[in-house]
C-alpha positions in Angstrom: -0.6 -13.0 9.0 0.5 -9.6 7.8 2.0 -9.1 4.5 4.8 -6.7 4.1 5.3 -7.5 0.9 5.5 -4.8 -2.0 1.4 -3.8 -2.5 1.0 -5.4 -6.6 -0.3 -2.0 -7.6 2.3 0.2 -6.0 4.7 1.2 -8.4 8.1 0.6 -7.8 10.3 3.7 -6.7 13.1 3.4 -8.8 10.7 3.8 -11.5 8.2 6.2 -10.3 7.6 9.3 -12.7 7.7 12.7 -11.4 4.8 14.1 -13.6 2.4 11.3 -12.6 -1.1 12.8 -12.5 -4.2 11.7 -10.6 -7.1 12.2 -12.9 -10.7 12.9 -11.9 -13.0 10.6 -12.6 -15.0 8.7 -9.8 -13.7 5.1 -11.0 -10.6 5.7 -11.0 -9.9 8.0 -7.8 -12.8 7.8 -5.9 -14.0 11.3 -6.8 -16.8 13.0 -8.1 -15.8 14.1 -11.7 -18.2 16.8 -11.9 -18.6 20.3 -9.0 -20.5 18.5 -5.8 -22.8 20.4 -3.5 -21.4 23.9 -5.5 -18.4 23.3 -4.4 -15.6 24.6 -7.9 -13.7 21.9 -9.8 -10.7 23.9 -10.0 -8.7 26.0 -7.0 -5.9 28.2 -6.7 -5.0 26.9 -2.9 -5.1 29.8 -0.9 -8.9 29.8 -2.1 -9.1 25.4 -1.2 -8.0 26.5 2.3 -10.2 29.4 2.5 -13.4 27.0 1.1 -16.1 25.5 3.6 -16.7 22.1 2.7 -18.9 21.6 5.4 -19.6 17.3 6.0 -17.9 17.0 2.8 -14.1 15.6 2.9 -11.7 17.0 -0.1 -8.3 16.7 -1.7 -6.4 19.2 -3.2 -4.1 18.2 -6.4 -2.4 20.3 -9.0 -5.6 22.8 -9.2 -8.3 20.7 -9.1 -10.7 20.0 -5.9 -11.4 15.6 -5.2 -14.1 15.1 -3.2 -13.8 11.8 -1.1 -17.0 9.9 -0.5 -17.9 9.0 2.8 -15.4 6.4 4.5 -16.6 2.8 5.8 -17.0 2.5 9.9 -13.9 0.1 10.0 -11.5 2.5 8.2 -13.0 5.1 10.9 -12.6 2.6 14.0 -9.2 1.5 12.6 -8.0 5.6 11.8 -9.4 6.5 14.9 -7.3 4.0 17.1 -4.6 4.9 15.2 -4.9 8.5 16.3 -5.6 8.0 20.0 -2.5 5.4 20.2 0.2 8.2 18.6 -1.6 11.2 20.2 -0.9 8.8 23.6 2.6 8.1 23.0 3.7 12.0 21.9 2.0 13.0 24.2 3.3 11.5 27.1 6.9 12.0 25.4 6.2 15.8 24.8 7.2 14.9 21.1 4.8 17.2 18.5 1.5 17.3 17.3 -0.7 14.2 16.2 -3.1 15.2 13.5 -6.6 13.5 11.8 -8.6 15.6 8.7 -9.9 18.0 8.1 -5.9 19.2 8.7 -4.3 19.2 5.3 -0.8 18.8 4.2 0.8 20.8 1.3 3.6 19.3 -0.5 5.6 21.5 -3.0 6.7 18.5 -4.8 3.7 17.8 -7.4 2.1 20.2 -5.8 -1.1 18.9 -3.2 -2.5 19.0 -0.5 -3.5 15.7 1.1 -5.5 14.7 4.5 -3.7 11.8 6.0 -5.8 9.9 8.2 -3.7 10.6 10.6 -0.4 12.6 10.8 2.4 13.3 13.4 4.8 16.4 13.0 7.4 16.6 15.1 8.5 19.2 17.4 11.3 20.7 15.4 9.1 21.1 12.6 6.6 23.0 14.5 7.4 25.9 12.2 5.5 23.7 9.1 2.3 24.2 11.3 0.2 26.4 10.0 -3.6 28.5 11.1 -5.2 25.9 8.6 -2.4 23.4 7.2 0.4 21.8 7.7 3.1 23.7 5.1 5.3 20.6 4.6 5.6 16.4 4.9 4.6 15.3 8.5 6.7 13.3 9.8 4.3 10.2 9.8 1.4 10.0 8.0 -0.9 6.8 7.9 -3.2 6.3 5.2 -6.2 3.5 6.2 -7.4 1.9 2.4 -11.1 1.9 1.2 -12.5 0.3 -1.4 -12.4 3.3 -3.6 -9.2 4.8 -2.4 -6.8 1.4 -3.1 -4.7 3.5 -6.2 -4.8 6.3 -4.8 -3.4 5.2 -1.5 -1.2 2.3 -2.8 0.3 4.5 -5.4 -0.6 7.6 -6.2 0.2 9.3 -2.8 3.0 6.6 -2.2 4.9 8.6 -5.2 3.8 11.9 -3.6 4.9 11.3 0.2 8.5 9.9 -1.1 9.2 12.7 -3.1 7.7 15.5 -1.0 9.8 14.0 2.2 7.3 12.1 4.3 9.4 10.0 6.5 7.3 7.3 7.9 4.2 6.0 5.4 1.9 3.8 7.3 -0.5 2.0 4.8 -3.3 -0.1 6.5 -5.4 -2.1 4.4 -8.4 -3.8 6.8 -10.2 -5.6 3.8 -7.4 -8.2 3.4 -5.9 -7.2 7.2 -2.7 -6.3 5.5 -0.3 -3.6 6.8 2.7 -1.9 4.9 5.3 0.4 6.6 7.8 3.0 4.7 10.4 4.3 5.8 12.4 7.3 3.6 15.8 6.0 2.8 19.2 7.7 2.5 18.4 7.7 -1.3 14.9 9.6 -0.8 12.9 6.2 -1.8 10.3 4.6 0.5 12.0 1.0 1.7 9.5 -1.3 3.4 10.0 -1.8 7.4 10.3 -5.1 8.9 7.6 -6.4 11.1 8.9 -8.9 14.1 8.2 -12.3 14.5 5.8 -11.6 16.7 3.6 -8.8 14.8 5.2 -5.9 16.4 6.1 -3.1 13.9 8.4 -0.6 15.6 8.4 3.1 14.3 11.6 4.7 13.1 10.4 8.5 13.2 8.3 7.4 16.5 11.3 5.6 18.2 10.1 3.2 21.0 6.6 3.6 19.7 5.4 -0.5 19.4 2.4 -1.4 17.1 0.7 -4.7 17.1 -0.8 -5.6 14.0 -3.2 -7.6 15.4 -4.6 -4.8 17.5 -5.9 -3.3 14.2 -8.6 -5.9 13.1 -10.2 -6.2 16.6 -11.4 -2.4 17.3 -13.7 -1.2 18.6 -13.7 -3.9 21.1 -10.2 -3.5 21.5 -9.5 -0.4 24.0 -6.2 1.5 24.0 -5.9 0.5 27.3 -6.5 -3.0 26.8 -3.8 -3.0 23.9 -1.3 -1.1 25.6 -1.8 -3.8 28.8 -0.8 -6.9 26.2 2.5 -5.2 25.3 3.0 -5.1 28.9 2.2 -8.4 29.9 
């Protein structure tokens, strides 16, 4: 069964601090502490964007370069599902872009620059598209947990999506087959979504967009044609 209850490590909004920092070293975040295949610890971002890293995927956070090690095959099966099911739908609705790394999204807030897993910007905030980033929240962004990434994911970039305006946070953790959907309030804090009864979660940003939970633990076998035909049955 899905659990939409609060993640235990994600703080809670109403007490989120602005200032909070994501440090550098690998047990905590995930990172490599020290300059990886020459690539500098520190960036202005213009440089960041500029930068080739090649096979190599990287965050950008007040300054300083993360480097992400490489991703387990279910968070790539799951993420790329995920992609090909919203790329489907705004696609066939004409309504924006749908967006996977190595596309990265600045937000002015802390500041960073982030690379959802996936991302969705709408069409009337094409003008946040940019040559080599997205200059702006998306609209949806959807995170898929790792082993290595669960604070960062759960918390860290929780804090920064709410405050730099993401609308829709999907988190999707496939180790415990847990899912948790945010939604930006009135107030400019992340409420969790309601799943149905059934395991549907419906998008708010994405309206008449339908997501079955279960679809997510059974990919690859699981086609998007095959999980589009259960919804219809």
């Amino acid at each position: 069964m899905t659990d939409i209850l609060q993640p235990s490590s994600a703080p809670s909004p109403k007490n989120q601090a602005g200032d909070q920092r994501e440090s550098a070293p690998a047990a905590q975040n995930g990172a490599a502490s020290t300059p990886a295949n020459g690539i500098p610890a520190h960036m202005t971002w213009e440089e960041y964007l500029a930068w080739d890293f090649e096979d190599c995927q990287a965050e950008w956070v007040d300054g300083e370069v993360i480097v992400m090690p490489p991703v387990r095959l279910d968070h790539q099966f799951i993420a790329g599902f995920l992609y090909r099911l919203l790329f489907d739908f705004v696609e066939r609705h004409s309504l924006g872009v749908v967006l996977q790394p190595p596309t990265r999204m600045y937000l002015q807030s802390r500041p960073s620059g982030r690379e959802p897993d996936v991302l969705f910007v709408a069409s009337a905030h094409a003008s946040r598209l940019k040559e080599t980033s997205v200059d702006g929240p998306a609209d949806l962004a959807i995170e898929v947990v790792s082993p290595e990434s669960e604070e960062r994911d759960r918390a860290t970039k929780l804090v920064e999506y709410e405050a730099g305006g993401v609308l829709e946070y999907w988190l999707v953790d496939p180790l415990r087959k847990q899912t948790y959907f945010y939604v930006l309030g009135e107030d400019g804090l992340f409420h969790l979504a309601p799943i149905s009864a059934d395991g549907i979660y419906q998008s708010t940003v994405l309206e008449g967009l339908r997501l079955k939970i279960d679809w997510l633990w059974r990919v690859p076998s699981l086609t998007l044609r095959m999980a589009l035909g259960e919804l219809a049955d």
